[in-house]
N, C-alpha and C positions, 0 to 999 in steps of 0.2 A: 479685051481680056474677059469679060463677062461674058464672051459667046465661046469662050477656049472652058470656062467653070460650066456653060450650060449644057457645050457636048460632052465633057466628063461626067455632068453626072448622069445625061442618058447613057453614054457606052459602059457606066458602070452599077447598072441599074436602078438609079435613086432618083426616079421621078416620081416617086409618091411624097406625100409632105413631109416633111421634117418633123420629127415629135422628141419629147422630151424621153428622160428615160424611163422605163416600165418600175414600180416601186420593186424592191425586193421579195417582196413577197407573190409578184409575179414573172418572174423570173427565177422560178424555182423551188425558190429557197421556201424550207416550211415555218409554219407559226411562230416553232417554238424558237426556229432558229434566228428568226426575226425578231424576237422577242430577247433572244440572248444579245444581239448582236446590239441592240439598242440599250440595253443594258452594261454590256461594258463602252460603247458610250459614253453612260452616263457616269460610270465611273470612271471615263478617263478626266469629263471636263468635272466632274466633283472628289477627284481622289484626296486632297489635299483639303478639306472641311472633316471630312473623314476620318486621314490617318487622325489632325490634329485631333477632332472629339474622341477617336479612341486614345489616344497617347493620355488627354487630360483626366477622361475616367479612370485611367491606372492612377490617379494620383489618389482619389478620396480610396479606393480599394487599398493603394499601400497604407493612406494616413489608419486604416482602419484595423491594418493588421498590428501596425504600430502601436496601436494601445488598444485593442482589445483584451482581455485577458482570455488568458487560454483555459480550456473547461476540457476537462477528461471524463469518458464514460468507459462505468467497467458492466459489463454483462455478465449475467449467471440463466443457466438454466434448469426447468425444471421438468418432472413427468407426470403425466396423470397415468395410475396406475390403473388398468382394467380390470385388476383380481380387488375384492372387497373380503376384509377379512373379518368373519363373523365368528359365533360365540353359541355352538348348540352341542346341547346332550351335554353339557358340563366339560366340553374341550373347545377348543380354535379350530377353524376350518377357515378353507379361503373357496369363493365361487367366481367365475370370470362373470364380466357384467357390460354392458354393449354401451358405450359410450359416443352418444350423437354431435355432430359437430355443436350445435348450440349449449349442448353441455363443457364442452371444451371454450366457447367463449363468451359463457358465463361464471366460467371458471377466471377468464381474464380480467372480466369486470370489477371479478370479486377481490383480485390481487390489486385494482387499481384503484379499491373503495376506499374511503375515508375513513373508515373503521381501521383499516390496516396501514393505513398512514398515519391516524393518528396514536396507533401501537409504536409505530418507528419514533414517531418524533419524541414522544415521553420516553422509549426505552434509551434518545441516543441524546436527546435534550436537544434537542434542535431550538427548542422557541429561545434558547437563550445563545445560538451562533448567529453573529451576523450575518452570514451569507441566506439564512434563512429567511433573516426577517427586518432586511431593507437597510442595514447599515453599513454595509459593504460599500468599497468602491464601487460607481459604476460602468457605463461605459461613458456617459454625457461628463461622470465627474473628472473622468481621465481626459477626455479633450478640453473641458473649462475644471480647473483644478479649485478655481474661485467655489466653484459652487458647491457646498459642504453642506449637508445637513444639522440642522440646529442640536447641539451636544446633547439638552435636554428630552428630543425627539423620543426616544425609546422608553425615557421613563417614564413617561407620559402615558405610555397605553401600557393596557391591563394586561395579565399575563395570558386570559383570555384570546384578545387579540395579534398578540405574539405567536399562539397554538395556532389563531389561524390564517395568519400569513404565513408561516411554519408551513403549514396543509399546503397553501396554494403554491407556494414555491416549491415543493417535494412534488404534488400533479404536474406543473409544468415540466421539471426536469424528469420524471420517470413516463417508461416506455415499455409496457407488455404487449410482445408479439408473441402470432406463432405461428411456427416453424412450420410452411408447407403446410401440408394437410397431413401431418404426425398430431400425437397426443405430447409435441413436448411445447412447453412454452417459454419463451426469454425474456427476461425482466432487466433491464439496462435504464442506468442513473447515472445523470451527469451533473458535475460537480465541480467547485475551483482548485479542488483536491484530489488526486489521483488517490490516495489511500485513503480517503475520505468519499469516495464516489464507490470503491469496493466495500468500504464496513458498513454501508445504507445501503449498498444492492443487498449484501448476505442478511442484512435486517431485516428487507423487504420478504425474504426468502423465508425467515422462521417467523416473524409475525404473522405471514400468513399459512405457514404451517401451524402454528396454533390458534388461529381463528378457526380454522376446518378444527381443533380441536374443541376448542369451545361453544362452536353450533352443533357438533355433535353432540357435546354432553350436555349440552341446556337442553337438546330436543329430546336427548332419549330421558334427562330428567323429568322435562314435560310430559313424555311416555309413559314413567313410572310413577307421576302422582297420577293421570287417569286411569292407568291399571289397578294401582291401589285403591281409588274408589269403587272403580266397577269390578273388580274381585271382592271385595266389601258384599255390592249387592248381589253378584252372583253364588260364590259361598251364602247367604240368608237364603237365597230363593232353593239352591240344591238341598239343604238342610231345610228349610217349611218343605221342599216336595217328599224329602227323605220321612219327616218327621209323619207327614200324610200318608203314605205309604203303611206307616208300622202304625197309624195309628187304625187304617183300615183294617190290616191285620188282626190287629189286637181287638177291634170291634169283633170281626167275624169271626173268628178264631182261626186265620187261618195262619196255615206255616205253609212255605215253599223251602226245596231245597235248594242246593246251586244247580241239580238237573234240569228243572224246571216243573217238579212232581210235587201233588200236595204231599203235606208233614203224613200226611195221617195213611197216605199209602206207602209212601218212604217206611213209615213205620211200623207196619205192616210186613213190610218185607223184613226190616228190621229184627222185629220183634220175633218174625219166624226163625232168622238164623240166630236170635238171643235165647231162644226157645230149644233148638240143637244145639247150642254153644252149653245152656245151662247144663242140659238135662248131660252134656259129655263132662262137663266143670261136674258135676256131683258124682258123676259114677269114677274118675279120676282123682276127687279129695277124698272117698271113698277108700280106694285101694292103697293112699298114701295112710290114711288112719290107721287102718290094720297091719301097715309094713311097720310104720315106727311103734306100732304098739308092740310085735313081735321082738323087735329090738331093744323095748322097754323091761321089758319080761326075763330077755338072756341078761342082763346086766351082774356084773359080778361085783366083788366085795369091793367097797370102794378104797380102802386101805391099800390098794397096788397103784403104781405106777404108770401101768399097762395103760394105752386106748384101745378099745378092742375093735376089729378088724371091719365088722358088717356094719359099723355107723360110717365107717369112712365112705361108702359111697352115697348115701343120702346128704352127707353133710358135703359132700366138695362143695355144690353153689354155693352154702352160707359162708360168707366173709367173713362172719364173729369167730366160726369155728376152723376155718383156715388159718384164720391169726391164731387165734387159740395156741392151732396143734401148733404152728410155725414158733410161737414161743415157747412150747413145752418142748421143743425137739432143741431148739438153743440154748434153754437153762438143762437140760440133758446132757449136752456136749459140755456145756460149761461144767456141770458138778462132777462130771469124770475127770478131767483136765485136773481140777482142782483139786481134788481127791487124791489123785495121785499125784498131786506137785504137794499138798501138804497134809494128807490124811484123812479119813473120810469122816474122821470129829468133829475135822477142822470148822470152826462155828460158819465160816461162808459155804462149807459144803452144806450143811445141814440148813444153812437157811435156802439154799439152793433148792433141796429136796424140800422144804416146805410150799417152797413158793410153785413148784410142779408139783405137786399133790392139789396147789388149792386151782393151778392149770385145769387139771383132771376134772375137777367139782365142777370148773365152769361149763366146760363140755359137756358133759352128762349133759347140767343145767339147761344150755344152749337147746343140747336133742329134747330134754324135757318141753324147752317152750314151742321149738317148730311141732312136736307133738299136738301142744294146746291151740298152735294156730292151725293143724291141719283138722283139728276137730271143729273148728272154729268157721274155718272155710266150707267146711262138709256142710255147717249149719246155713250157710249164706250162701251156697251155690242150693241149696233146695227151695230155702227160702226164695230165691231168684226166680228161681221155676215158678215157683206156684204163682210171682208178680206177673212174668210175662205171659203167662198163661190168663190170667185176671186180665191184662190191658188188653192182650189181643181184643177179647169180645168188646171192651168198651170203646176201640181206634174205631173196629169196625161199624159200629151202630153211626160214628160222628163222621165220617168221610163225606156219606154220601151228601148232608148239606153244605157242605165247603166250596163241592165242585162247581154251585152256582153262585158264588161272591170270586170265583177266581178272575170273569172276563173283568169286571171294573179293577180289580187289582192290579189287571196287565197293560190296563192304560196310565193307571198311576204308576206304576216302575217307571214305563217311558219317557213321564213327566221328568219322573228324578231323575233317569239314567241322564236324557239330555242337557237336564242343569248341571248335571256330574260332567260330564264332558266341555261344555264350556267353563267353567269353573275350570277343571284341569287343562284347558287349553290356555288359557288368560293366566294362569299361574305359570306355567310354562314359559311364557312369552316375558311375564312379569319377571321371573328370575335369569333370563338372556337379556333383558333390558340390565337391572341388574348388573349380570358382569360385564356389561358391552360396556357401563357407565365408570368400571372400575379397569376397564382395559381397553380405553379408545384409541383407532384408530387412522390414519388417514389416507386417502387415497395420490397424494399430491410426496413426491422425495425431490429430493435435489441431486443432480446426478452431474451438475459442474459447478462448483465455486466461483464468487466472483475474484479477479485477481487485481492488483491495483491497475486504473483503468489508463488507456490510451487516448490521447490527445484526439476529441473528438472537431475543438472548433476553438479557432477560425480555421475553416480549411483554407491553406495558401490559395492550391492550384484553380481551385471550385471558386474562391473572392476572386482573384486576377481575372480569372476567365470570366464571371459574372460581370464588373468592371470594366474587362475590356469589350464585350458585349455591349453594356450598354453604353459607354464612350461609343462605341460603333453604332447603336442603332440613334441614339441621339444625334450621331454625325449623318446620319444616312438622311435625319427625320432633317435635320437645316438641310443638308445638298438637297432633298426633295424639295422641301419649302423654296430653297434656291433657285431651284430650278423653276418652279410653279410662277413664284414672284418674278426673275428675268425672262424678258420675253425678247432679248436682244439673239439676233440671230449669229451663228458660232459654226453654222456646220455646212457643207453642200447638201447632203443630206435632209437639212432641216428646211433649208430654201426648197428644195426640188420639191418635199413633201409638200411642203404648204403651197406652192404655186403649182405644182403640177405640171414644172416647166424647166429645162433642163438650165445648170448652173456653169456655163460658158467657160467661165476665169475667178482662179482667183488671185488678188492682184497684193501684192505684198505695201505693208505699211512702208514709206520710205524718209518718213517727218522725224525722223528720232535719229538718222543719221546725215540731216540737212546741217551744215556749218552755221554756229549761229551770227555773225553778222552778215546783212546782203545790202545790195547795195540800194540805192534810190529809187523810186520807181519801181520796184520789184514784188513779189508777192509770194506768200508761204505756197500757194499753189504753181507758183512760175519755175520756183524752184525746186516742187515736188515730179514738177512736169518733164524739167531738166534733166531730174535725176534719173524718171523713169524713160525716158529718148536714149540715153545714153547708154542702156542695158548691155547686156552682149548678147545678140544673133541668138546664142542657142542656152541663154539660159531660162531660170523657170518663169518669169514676165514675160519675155519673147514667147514662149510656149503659150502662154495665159492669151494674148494677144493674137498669136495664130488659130488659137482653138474658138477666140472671138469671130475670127477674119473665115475660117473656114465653117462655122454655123450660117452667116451672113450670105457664103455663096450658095450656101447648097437650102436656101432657103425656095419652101417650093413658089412663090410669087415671084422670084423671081425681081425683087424689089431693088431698088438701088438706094433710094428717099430712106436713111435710117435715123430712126430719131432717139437720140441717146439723154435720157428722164431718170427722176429718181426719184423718192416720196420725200425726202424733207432738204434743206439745204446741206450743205456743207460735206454732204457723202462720199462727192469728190467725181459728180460725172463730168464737169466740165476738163480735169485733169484727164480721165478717162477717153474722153473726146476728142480731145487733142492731140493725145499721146497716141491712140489707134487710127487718128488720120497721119500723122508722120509716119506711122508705121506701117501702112501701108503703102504709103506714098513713097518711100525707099522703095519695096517691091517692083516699083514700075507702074502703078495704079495711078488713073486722074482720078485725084480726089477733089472732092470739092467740102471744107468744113464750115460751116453757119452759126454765129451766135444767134440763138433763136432766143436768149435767155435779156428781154427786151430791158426791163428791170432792174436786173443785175449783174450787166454787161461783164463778165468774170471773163470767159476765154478772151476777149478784147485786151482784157487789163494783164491777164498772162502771157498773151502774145506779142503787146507792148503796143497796141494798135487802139491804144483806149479813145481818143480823139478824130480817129479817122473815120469820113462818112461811110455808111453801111447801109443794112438793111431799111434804117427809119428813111431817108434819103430818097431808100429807092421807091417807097412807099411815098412820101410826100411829094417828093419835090420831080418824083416819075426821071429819077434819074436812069443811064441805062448799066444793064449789071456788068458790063465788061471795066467800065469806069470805077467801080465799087468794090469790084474782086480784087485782091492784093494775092499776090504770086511769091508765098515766102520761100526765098532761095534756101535756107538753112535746112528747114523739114518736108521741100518738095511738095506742098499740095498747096491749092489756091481758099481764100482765106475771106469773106464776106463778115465784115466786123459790124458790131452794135454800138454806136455813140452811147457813150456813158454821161454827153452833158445833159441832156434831158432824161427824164421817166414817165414814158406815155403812162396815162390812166387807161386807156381803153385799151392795154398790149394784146388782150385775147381776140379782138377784133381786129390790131394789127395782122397779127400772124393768122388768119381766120379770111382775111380778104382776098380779093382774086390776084391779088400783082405778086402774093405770096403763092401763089396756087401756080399763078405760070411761070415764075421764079422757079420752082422745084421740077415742074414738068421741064422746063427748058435744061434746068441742071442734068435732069437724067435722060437726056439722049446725050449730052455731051462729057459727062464724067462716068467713070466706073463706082465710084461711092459714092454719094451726096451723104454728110454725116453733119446732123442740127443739133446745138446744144441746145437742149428745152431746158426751161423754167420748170420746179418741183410743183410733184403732181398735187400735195395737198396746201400745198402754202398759196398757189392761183389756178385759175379757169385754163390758160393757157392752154394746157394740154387737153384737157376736155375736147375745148373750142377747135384744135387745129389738130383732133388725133386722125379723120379722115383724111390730111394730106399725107400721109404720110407710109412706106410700104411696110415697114417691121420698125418695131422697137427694141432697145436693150434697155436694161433699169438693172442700173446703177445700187446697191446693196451697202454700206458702209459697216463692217464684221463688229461684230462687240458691241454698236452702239443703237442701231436702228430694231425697232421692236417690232414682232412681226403683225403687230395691228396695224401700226402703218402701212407695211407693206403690203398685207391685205385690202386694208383701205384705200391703195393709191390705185392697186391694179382693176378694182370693182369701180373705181373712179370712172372708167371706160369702158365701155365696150368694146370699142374700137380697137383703144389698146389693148385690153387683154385677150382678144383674138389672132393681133397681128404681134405679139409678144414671142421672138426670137428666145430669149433667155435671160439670163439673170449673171451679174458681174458681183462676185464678192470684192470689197475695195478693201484698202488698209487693214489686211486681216495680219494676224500675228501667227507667220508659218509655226513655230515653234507649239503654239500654243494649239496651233489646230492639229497640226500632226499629231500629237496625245490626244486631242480630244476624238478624233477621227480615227485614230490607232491606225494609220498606214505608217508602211515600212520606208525605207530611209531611203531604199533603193530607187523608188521613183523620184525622190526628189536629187538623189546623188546623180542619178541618170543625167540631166543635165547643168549646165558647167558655164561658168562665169569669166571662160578666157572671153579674149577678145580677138578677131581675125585678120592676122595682118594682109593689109589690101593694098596691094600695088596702084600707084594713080600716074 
């Protein structure tokens, strides 16, 4: 049969060695995908650490929504305004004004200052609500209710200290953003009070609209007392240069006009046109003396009523005689009227006609006196003459030394003019300080109210989710820990990794559906061994088994001698051993099975062959092996048992000697398998000692329990053996459980089926 496995596998091309499978990540697949694929993995063998830690962190997130108290924040917003409105030439004006980001969020700091908090808290009395200042429920007193603050607590501190915890609890809960990179800014407080979270934001809002009120008006106060000092000393100094000036003047004698011309040529010119003014004033009061003298002269009797005709045009100017006539012409009208309503005797008529005759007299009188002022004037307009005539010669002689004190004069103006201009600059300034301080300003409106606020915290969805997060990363952080701390191997994957060596079978636990009474004689493993003989042909053991049976032939040595090892006891190779020699020995295979396990003679004691002489025998007492070999009818292969009455000390020398050497060489020309139960590889030498007999190994793996430092340890154990290592057998693994951890589909393991085939005999 082994020469029928050897031409198969030349005619199907597989005479290169047998190798394990290529990791995943050479075979294709990339990094990441490697990287994913080991990761759900590891969520398959840790889902359940997982769900639990997340499930249990939803509990402290519910306890917490549970009694938190709910806080509402209401927002308001506000604008910084770019137009600044000032106060010149005695009206309002507004001028736009460039407003830089760090002006805008020092504008923020200033709405978040202590100044403006502690405006809120006096306008709204805050130091005296508890929420402000530590007497409120908390959140600790809501989960232990026990723990109450001492009654007398609050009265104990000052009202000082009240104002500022007050502060610090209004800074905590208050929040000035702004909006983008706009000039507007939002001012939001949160609070236990929804209409209580809106009357402190709108507080927030005009406290510090009148803070910008009140650094205005103390600054331009502050303006307005150094302007009133230093207009103090500017008004003294324009007034000494003023006073310097005229007193220069008044030394030299000199006079400027507002042309810029001395007095004395001004005066001159002056004097010439007072000199044609006079000399025309005389020959003019002249011609008026002799007209009203000519008028004086026609006068008639004064006993008439009459005004006579040629005074009337010199007198129109005079007022006195306007009125005059305008009465004489009204008591005129009047004494006619009268006359003829009661007679011209009548005593009002005649006092009528008296009171117009003494009319008359005044008139005359009137022209008498403009007569004696025209004579009057005649005398002062010559008089005139003759003065201006007299100064001209006296202007002219003083002129010419003035014109030499005028250069020092036109530096002293200068002096004054410019003390005169700052003076009226500063006065200026002083009276717009002034009404700026009587009409302040601010650049900052409110352009949204706060309104009563919205339920800012506890946010449900934000706790649960934060909760269920860390339920989940705390569960992640144990499944990691878990994972780090077991080192029990669970996967084929994990085997192949670490040995670099392909994972044969894996062989299903089948102790947990063993009956439990057995009978005498008998052993957990005889009956595990039973259970796994008995399988059906084509289910997933049979499969496990062939896929064992099928690495072993197409092994490139070509070996027969297999030595079936495991790193610690109890793994379960000698069940292994057994079970894959009857199973082959069905096929039609001479097998030949050995307890090689000197020690602890288990296949013996399973096969019920515990007593009968074997290998020690053939060893001691040079018996021969055809007497020694037992031919068991039930499972088909021949069977070399180990006495379990004795326990050689020197076992690795037993199986290490020549009669064990030609013992195996003679097994394998005449069987198709030679399969040895060894002794584990870290508990004795054995293996060490006798891995050169031997052509390939399997090693035996127990799933869930064995840690992969052993298994590293058992396979470095040799060289021998980890060269001539076939593969690796998972035993007693929990299909159910690896299927999840492994995440293969259902379908490979549905594929094969647990009938049984009935067999004609």
């Amino acid at each position: 049969m082994r020469t029928m496995v050897s031409e198969l596998r030349t005619s199907m091309n597989l005479a290169i060695p047998f190798q394990s499978y290529p990791p995943l990540t050479e075979r294709g697949f990339s990094r990441a995908a490697w990287q994913l694929l080991q990761v759900r993995d590891f969520l398959g063998r840790q889902w359940r650490p997982i769900a639990l830690a997340t499930a249990l962190g939803l509990v402290p997130g519910a306890s917490y929504l549970a009694v938190a108290p709910s806080r509402f924040t209401a927002k308001l917003e506000m604008a910084i305004d770019t137009k600044q409105v000032i106060w010149s030439q005695s009206e309002l004006s507004s001028e736009n004004r460039i407003v830089e980001d760090a002006s805008v969020e020092s504008e923020i700091e200033v709405a978040k200052s202590e100044r403006v908090i502690l405006s809120v808290v006096r306008r709204l009395r805050l130091n005296e609500d508890p929420e402000f200042i530590g007497t409120d429920t908390g959140l600790m007193q809501r989960f232990f209710p026990f723990l109450k603050p001492a009654p007398t607590a609050a009265l104990e501190r000052s009202n000082e200290q009240l104002t500022r915890q007050a502060i610090e609890t209004l800074k905590r809960n208050l929040e000035v953003i702004r909006l983008g990179h706009s000039y507007i800014e939002q001012i939001s407080f949160t609070s236990l009070d929804r209409d209580k979270a809106a009357n402190i934001t709108n507080a927030f809002a005009d406290a510090y609209v009148e803070d910008q009120l009140q650094a205005k008006f103390e600054a331009t106060h502050r303006a307005k007392l150094w302007l009133e000092q230093r207009i103090a000393e500017l008004r003294q100094q324009a007034s000494d240069a003023y006073s310097e000036v005229q007193d220069y003047k008044s030394k030299n004698g000199i006079i400027i006009n507002v042309d810029g011309k001395l007095a004395s040529e001004t005066e001159l010119d002056q004097l010439g046109m007072a000199l044609a003014k006079a000399r025309t004033d005389t020959i003019q009061a002249k011609a008026k003396l002799d007209r009203i003298s000519r008028v004086l002269e026609q006068r008639k009797n004064k006993e008439t009523l009459e005004i006579p005709d040629p005074i009337v045009t010199d007198a129109l100017s005079n007022p006195v005689i306007t009125k005059l006539q305008q009465q004489f012409f009204d008591d005129q009208n009047k004494e006619a009227a009268w006359s003829a309503r009661y007679g011209a005797d009548h005593e009002a008529a005649r006092n009528l006609r008296a009171e117009m005759a003494a009319v008359q007299r005044a008139i005359w009188d009137e022209i008498s006196r403009i007569a004696q002022s025209y004579q009057s004037q005649l005398q002062i307009t010559t008089s005139q003459e003759e003065s201006v005539e007299k100064r001209m010669v006296e202007v002219f002689q003083q002129s010419a030394g003035t014109r030499q004190s005028q250069v020092r004069l036109r530096e002293l103006e200068r002096a004054a003019y410019t003390y005169r201009g700052i003076y009226e600059t500063f006065l200026s300034r002083f009276t717009q300080s002034v009404q700026q301080q009587s009409f302040p300003s601010t650049e900052a409106r409110v352009i949204s109210f706060a309104t009563p606020g919205i339920r800012s915290s506890p946010k449900i969805q934000f706790t649960l989710l934060l909760a269920s997060l860390c339920g989940l990363g705390l569960g992640t952080m144990v499944a990691f820990a878990r994972e780090l701390m077991s080192r029990q191997i669970r996967t084929r994957a994990q085997l192949e990794t670490l040995l670099g060596t392909s994972c044969l079978a894996v062989i299903p636990s089948f102790a947990s559906s063993l009956p439990t009474p057995r009978k005498k004689g008998t052993t957990k493993e005889s009956g595990v061994f039973r259970k796994i003989s008995e399988v059906a042909p084509f289910s997933a053991t049979a499969e496990a088994l062939r896929s064992v049976k099928v690495a072993i032939d197409l092994n490139p040595t070509d070996g027969k001698v297999i030595g079936i090892v495991s790193a610690l006891p109890g793994e379960g190779k000698t069940t292994i051993a057994a079970t894959f020699a009857a199973f082959v020995a069905k096929s039609g295979a001479r097998t030949l099975l050995i307890d090689g396990d000197l020690r602890n003679p288990s296949m013996s004691n399973t096969l019920g062959y515990t007593n009968s002489p074997g290998l020690l025998e053939l060893i001691a007492n040079k018996a021969s092996t055809n007497d020694l070999v037992i031919h068991d009818l039930k499972y088909k292969f021949d069977f070399l048992p180990s006495s379990a009455q004795f326990k050689p000390a020197n076992s690795a020398d037993i199986l290490n000697s020549p009669a064990v050497k030609q013992l195996l060489t003679l097994a394998a020309n005449d069987y198709d398998y030679v399969l040895v139960d060894l002794p584990p590889i870290l508990a004795v030498v054995d293996v060490k000692a006798a891995a050169h007999l031997f052509d390939a190994f399997v090693l035996v793996v127990e799933w869930g329990s064995t840690s992969t430092d052993d298994v590293v340890r058992a396979v470095a154990a040799s060289n021998t053996l980890s060269e001539r290592l076939i593969g690796t057998i998972l035993n007693k693994a929990d299909v159910a459980v690896m299927r999840r951890i492994e995440g293969h589909s259902d379908r490979m393991y549905t594929y094969c089926t647990d009938e049984v085939l009935s067999v004609e005999k």
